[in-house]
C-alpha positions, 0 to 999 in steps of 0.5 A, a space after each residue: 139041587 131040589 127035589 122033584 118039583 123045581 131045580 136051583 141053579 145058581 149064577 152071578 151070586 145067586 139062586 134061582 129056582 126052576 119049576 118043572 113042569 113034565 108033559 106027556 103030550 106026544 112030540 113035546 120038547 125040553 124047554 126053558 122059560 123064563 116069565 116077566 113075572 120072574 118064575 122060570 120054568 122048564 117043561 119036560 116031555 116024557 122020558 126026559 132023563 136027569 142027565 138031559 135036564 142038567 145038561 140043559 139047564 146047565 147050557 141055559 143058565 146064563 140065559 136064565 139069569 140074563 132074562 131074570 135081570 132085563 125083567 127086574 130092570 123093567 120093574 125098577 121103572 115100574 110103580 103101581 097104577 094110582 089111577 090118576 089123571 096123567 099116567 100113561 096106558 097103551 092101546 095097540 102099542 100107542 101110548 094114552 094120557 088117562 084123563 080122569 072126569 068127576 061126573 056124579 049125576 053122569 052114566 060112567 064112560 070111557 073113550 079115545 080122544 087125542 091121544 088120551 083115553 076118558 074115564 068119566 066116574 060118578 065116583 073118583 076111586 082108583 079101584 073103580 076107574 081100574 075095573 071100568 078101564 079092564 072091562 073096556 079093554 076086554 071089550 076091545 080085545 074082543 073086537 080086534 082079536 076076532 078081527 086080526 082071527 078072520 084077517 090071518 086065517 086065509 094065510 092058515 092053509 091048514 085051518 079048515 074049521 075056524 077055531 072057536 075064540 076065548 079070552 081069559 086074563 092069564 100071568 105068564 101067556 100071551 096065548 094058547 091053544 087047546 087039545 081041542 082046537 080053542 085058542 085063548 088069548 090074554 085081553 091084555 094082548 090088546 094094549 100091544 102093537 098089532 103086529 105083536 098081536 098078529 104073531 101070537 094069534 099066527 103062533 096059536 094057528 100053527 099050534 092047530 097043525 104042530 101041537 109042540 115047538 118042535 122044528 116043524 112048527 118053528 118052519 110053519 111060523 117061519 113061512 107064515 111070518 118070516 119076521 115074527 122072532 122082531 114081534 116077539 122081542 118088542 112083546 117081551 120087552 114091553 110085556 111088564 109094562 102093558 101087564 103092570 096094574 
């Protein structure tokens, strides 16, 4: 069932709906993902016919459901951020107790301090401490990703140019890679253990050899981190927790 835009699948007493994306880039290949904002979406390569896309989505359909699942059990556990003393934020896969200090004739600050991040406001609004808290995480993921870039490039053979480095908030991507060479990083990456950050940025670099997910670039990843499938399953896991606001 659906029309040119999605599927509906239906599994364990349920519908789910599938968004397609078709591609045309040269090389790419079926796949099927499934997002911890619970959106699934299938990217098909040109020439893809509807038998194949059945035949895969059927083959998935378990998986699918299975994902969509582990997503909502992590959400049952989630509550909206008040912004309060107390509530715990990450920073590079370390838990921090937000400490909330009402300072109105004081300039507003934020800092790490035994296990807890700061927040000094002239005003206490949780809209207020949330925008300080994005734009001081923004200026870390700055520092570290470019930091992690440099470290990694050497290990990137084939990167004779160093990539140009942008960063942009994003619901379902840890990262990507342009056409052009530019990868783009989500800031929220930075609340995830270094080594999840050195696997997606080591994941865009062989983007800049392999454009698809095809087997020449899961063997490039191989080689240039043989455990990164362990990084990636404590990213996913963690991923609706360091997204939550």
């Amino acid at each position: 069932m659906g029309d040119g835009t999605h599927r509906l699948l239906s599994y364990g007493g349920e519908q789910i709906r599938v968004e397609l994306r078709p591609r045309a880039r040269p090389g790419t290949t079926l796949r099927i993902k499934v997002h911890p904002d619970l959106t699934v979406q299938a990217v098909i390569p040109d020439g893809t016919s509807d038998a194949d896309l059945e035949k895969a989505l059927h083959q998935k359909t378990r998986w699918i459901w299975q994902k969509l699942r582990d997503f909502r059990a992590v959400q049952e556990h989630a509550t909206p951020r008040a912004y309060v003393s107390g509530e715990s934020h990450f920073y590079l896969g370390r838990r921090y107790l937000l400490k909330v200090h009402h300072q109105p004739d004081a300039s507003e600050t934020i800092r790490m301090l035994r296990g807890q991040l700061e927040v000094s406001v002239q005003e206490r609004q949780a809209l207020r401490i949330q925008k300080l808290l994005e734009l001081w995480y923004f200026t870390r993921a700055q520092d570290v990703f470019r930091t992690r870039l440099n470290t990694l490039l050497p290990s990137a053979l084939w990167v004779t140019i160093p990539p140009a480095l942008k960063l942009q908030v994003m619901q379902t991507q840890w990262g990507n890679c342009s056409p052009g060479g530019t990868i783009t990083l989500n800031p929220h990456l930075v609340k995830a253990p270094r080594d999840c950050v050195d696997y997606v940025i080591l994941h865009e670099l062989c983007h800049l050899k392999e454009h698809n997910h095809g087997p020449a670039f899961w063997s490039l990843l191989d080689r240039v981190m043989p455990d990164w499938g362990r990084h990636k399953a404590r990213l996913d896991g963690m991923a609706e927790m360091i997204l939550q606001k």
